[in-house]
N, CA, C and O atoms as a CHARMM CRD file, in Angstrom:
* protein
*
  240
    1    1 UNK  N    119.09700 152.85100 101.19500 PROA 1      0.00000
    2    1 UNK  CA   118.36800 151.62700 101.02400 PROA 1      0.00000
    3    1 UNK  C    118.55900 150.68600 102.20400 PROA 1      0.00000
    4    1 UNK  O    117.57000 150.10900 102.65800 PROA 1      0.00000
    5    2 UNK  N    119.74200 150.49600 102.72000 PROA 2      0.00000
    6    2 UNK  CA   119.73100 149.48500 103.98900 PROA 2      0.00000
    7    2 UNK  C    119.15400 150.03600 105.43200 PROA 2      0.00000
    8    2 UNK  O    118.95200 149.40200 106.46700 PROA 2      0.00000
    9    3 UNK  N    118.98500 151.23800 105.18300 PROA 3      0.00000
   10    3 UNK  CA   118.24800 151.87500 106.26700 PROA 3      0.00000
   11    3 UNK  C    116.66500 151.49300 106.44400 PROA 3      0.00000
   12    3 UNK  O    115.91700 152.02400 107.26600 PROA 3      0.00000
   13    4 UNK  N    116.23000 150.26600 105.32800 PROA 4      0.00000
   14    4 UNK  CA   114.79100 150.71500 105.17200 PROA 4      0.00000
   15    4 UNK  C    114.18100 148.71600 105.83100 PROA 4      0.00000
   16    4 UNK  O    113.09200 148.15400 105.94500 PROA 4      0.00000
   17    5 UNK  N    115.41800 148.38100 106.04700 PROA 5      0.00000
   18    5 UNK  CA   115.12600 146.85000 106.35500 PROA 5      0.00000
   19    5 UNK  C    116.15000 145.60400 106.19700 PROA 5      0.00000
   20    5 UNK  O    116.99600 145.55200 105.30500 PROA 5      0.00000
   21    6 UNK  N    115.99800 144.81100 106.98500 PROA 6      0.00000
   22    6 UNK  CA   116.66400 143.67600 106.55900 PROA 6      0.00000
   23    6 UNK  C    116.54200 142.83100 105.20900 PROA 6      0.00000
   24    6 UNK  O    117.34600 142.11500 104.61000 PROA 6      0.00000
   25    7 UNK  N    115.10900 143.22800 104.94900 PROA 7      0.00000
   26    7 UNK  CA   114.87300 142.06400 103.53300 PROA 7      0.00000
   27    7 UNK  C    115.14400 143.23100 102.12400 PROA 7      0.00000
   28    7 UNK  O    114.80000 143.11300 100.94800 PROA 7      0.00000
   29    8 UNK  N    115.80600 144.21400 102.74100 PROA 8      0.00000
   30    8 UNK  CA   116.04600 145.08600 101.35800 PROA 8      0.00000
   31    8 UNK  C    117.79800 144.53000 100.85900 PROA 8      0.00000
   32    8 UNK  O    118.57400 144.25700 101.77500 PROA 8      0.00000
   33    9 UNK  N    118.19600 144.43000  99.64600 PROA 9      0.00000
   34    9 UNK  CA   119.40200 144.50900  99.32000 PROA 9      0.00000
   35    9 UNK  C    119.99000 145.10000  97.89200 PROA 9      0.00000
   36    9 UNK  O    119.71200 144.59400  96.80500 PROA 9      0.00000
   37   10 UNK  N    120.79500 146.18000  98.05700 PROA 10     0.00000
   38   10 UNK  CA   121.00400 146.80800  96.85800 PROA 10     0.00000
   39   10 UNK  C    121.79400 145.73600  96.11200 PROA 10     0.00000
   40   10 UNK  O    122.68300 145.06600  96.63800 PROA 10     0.00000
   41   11 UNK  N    121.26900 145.59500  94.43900 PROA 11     0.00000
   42   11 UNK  CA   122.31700 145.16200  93.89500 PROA 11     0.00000
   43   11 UNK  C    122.82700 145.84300  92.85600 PROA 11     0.00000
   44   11 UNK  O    122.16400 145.92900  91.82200 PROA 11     0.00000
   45   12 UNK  N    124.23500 146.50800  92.97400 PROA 12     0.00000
   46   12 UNK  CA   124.78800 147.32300  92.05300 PROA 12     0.00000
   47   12 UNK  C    125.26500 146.18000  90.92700 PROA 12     0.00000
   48   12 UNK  O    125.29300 144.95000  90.91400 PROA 12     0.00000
   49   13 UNK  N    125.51700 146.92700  90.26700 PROA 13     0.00000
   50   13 UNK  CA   126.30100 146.60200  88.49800 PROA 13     0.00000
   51   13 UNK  C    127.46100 147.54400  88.32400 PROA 13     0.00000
   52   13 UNK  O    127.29200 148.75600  88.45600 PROA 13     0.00000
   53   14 UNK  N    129.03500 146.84800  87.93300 PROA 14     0.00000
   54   14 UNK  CA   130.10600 147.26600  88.37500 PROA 14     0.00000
   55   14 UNK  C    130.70000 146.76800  87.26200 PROA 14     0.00000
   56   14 UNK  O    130.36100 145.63600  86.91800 PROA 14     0.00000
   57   15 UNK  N    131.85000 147.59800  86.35000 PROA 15     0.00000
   58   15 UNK  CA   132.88500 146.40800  85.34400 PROA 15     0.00000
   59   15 UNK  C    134.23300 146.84700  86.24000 PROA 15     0.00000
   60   15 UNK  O    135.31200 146.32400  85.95900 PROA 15     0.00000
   61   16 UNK  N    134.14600 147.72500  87.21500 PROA 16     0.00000
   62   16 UNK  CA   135.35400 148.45500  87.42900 PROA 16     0.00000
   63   16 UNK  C    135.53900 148.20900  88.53600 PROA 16     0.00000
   64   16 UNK  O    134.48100 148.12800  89.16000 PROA 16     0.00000
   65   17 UNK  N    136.90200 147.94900  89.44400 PROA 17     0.00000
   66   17 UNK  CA   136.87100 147.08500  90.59900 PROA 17     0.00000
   67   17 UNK  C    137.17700 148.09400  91.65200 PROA 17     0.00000
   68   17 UNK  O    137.15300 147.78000  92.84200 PROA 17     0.00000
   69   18 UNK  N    137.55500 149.67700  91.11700 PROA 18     0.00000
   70   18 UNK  CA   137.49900 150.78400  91.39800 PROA 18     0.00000
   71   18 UNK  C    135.99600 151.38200  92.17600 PROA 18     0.00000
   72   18 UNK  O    135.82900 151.86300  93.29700 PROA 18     0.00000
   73   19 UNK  N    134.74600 151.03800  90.72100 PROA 19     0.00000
   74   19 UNK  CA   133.34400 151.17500  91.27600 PROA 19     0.00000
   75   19 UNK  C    133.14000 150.13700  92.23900 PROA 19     0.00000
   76   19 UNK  O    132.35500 150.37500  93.15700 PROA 19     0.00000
   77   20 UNK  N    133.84300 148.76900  92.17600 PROA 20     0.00000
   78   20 UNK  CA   132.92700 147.82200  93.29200 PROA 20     0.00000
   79   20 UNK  C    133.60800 148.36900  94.60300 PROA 20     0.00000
   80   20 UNK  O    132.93700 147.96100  95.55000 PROA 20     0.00000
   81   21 UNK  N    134.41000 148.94100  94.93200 PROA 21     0.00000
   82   21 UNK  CA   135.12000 149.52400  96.29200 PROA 21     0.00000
   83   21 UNK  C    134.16700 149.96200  96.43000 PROA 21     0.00000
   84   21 UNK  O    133.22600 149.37700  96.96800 PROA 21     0.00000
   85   22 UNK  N    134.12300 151.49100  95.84100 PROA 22     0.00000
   86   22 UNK  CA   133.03100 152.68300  96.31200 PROA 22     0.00000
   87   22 UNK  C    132.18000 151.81800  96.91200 PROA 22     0.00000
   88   22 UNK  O    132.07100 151.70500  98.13300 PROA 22     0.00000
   89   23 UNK  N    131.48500 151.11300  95.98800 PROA 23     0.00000
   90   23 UNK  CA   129.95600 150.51600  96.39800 PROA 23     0.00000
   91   23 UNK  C    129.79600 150.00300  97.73400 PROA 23     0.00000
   92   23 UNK  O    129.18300 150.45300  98.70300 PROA 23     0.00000
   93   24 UNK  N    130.57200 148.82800  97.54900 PROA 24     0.00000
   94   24 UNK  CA   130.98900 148.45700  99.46900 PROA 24     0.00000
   95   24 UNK  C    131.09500 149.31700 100.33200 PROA 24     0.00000
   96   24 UNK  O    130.32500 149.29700 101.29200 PROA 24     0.00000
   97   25 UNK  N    131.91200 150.12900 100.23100 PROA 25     0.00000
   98   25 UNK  CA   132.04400 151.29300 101.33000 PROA 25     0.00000
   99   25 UNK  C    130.81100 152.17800 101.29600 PROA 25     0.00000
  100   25 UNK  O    130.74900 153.11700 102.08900 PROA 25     0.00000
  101   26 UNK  N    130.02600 151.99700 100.61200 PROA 26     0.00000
  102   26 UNK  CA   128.62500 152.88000 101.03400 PROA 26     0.00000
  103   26 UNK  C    127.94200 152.10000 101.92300 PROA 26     0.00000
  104   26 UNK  O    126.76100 152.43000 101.81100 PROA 26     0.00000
  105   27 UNK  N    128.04800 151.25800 102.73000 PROA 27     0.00000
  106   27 UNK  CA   127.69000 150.53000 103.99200 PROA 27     0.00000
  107   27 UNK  C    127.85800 151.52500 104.90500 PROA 27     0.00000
  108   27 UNK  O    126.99000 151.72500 105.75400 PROA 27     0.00000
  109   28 UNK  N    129.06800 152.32000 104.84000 PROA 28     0.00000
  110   28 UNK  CA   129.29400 152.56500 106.04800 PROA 28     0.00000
  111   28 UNK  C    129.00500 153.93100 106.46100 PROA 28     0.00000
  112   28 UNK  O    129.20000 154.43900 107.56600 PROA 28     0.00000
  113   29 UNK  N    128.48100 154.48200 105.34600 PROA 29     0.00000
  114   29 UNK  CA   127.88100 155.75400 105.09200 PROA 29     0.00000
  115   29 UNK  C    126.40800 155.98300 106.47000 PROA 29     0.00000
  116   29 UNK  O    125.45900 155.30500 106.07600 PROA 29     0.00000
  117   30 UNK  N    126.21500 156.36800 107.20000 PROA 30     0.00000
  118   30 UNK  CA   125.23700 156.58300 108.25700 PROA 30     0.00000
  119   30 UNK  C    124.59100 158.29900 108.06300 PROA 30     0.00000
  120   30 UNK  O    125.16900 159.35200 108.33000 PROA 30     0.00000
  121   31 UNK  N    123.28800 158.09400 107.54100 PROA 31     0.00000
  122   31 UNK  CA   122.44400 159.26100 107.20300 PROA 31     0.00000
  123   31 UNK  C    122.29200 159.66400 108.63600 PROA 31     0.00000
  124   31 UNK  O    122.81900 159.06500 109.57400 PROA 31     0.00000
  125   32 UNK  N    121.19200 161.20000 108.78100 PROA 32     0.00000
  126   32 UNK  CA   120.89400 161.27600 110.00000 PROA 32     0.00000
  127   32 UNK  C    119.33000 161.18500 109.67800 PROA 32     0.00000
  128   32 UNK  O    119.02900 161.41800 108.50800 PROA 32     0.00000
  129   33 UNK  N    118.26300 160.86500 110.59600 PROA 33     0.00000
  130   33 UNK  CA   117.04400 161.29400 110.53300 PROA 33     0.00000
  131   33 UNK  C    116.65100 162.16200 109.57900 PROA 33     0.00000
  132   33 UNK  O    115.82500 161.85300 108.72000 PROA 33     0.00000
  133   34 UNK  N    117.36200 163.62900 109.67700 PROA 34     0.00000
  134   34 UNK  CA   116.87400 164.96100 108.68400 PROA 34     0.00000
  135   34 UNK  C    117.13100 164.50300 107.35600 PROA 34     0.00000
  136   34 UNK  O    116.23200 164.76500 106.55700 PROA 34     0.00000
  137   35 UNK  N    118.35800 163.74300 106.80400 PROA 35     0.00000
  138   35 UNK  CA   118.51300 163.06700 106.02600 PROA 35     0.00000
  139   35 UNK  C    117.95900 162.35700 105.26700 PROA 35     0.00000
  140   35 UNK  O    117.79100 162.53500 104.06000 PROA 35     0.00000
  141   36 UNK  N    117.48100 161.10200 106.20900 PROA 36     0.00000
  142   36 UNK  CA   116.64400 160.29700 105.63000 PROA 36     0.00000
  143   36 UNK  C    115.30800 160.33100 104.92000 PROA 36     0.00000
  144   36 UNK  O    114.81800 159.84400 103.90200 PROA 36     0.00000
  145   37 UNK  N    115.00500 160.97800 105.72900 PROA 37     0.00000
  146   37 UNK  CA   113.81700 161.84300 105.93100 PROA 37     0.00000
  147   37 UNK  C    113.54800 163.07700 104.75700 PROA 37     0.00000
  148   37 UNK  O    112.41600 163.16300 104.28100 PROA 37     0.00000
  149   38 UNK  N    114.44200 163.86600 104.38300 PROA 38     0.00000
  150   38 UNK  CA   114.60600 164.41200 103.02300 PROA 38     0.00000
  151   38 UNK  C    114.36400 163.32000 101.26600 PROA 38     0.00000
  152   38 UNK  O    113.58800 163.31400 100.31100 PROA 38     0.00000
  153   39 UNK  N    115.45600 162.63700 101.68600 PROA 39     0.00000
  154   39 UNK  CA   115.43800 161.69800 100.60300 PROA 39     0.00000
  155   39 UNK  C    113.82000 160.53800 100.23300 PROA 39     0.00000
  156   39 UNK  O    113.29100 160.00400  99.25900 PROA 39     0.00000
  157   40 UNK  N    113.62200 160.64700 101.56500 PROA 40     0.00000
  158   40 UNK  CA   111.85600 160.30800 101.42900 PROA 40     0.00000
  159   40 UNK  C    110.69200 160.44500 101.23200 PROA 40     0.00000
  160   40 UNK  O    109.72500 159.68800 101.14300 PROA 40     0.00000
  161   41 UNK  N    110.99200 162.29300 101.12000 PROA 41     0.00000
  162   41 UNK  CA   110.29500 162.90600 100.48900 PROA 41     0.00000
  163   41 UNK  C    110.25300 163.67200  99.14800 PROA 41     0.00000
  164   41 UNK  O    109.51600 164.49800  98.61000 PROA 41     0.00000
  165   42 UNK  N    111.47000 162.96100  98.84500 PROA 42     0.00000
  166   42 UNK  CA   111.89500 163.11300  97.24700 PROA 42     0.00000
  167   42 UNK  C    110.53500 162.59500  96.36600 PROA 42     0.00000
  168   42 UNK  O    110.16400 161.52400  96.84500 PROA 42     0.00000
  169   43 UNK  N    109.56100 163.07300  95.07800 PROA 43     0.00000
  170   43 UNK  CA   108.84500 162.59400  94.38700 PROA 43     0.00000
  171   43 UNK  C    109.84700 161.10300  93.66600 PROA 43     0.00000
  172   43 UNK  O    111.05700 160.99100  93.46600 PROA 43     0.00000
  173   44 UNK  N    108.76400 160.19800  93.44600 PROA 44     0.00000
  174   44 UNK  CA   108.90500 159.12100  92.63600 PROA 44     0.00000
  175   44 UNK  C    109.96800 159.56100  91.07700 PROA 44     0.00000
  176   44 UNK  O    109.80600 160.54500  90.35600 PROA 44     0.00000
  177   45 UNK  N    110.74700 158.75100  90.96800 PROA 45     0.00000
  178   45 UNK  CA   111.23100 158.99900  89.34600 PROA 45     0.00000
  179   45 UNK  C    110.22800 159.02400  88.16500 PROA 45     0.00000
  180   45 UNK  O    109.26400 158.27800  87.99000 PROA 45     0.00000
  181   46 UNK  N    110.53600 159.73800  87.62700 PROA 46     0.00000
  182   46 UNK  CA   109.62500 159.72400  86.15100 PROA 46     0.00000
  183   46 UNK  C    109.86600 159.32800  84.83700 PROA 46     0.00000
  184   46 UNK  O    111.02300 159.66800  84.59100 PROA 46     0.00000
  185   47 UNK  N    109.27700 158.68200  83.68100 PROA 47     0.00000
  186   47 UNK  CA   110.09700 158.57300  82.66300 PROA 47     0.00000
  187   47 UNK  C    110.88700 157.14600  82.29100 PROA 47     0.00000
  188   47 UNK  O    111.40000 156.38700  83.11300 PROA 47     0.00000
  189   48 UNK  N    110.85400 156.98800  80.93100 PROA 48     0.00000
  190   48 UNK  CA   111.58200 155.24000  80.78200 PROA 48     0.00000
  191   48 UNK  C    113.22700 155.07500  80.92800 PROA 48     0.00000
  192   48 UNK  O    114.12700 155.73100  80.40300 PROA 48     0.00000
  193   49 UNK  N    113.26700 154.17300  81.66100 PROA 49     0.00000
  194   49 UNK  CA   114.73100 154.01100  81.31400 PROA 49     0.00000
  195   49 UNK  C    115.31200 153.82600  79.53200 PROA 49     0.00000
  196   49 UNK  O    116.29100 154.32600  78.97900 PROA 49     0.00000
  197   50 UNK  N    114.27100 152.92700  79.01000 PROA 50     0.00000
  198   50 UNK  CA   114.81000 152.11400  77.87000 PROA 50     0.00000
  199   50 UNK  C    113.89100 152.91200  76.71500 PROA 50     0.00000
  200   50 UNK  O    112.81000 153.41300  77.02700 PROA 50     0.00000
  201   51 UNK  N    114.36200 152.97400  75.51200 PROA 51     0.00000
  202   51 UNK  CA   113.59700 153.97700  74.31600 PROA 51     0.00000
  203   51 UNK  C    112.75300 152.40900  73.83700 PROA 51     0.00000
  204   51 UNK  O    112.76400 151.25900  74.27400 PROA 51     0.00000
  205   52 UNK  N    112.23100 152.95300  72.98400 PROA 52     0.00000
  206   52 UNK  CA   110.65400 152.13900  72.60100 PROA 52     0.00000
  207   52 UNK  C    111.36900 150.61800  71.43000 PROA 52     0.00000
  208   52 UNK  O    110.70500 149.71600  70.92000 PROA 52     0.00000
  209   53 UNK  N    112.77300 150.83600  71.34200 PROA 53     0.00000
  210   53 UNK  CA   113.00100 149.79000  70.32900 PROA 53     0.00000
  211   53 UNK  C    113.91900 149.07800  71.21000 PROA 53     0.00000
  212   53 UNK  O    114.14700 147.88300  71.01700 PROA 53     0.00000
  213   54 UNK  N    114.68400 149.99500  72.55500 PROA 54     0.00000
  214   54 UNK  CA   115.16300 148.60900  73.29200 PROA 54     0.00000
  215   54 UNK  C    113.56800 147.91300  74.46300 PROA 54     0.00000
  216   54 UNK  O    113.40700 146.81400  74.99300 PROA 54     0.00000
  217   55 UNK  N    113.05600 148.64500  74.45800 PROA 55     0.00000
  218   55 UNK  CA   111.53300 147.74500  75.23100 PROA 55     0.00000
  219   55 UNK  C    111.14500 146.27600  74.11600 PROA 55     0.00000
  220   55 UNK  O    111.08500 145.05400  74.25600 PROA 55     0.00000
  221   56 UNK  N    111.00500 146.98700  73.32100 PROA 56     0.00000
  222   56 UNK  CA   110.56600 145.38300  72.18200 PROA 56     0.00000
  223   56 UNK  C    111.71800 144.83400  72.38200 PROA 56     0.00000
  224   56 UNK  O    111.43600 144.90700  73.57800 PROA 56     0.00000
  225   57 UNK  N    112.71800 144.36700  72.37900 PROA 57     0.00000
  226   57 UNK  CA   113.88800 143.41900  72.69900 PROA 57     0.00000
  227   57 UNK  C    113.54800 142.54900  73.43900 PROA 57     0.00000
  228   57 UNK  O    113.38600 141.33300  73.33500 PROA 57     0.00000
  229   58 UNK  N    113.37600 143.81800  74.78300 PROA 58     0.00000
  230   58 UNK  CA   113.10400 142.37800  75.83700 PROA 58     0.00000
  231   58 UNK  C    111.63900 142.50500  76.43600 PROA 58     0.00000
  232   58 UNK  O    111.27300 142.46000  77.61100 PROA 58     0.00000
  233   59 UNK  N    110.74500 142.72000  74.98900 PROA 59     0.00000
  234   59 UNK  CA   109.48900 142.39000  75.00800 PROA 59     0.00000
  235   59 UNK  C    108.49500 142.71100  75.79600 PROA 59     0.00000
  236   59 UNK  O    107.57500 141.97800  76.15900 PROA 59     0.00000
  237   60 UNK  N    108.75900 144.26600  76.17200 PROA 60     0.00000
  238   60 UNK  CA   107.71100 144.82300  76.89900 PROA 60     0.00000
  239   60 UNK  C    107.00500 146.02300  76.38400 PROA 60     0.00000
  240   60 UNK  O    106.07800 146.51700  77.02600 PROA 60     0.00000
């Protein structure tokens, strides 16, 4: 994701201060071209995150 721009910014969700390390340190992670370039030609995700009774909750 930071490969794709300045106005992009991941925001993770963390309870574990274990996961917020990892997360930070994926900054420093450097793809190559063939890389990037793979993952870009990955198809779109498919499918809901949320089942049909947590959507009515938050009313969509």
């Amino acid at each position: 994701m930071l490969s794709k721009g300045d106005d992009i910014a991941p925001i993770p969700g963390t309870k574990r201060v274990s996961r917020l390390e990892e997360n930070a340190a994926a900054d420093d992670v450097e793809l190559t071209v063939e890389q990037l370039a793979k993952l870009d030609s990955l198809p779109p995700a498919v499918g809901g995150h949320h089942n049909e009774e947590q959507m009515r909750m938050i009313e969509r």
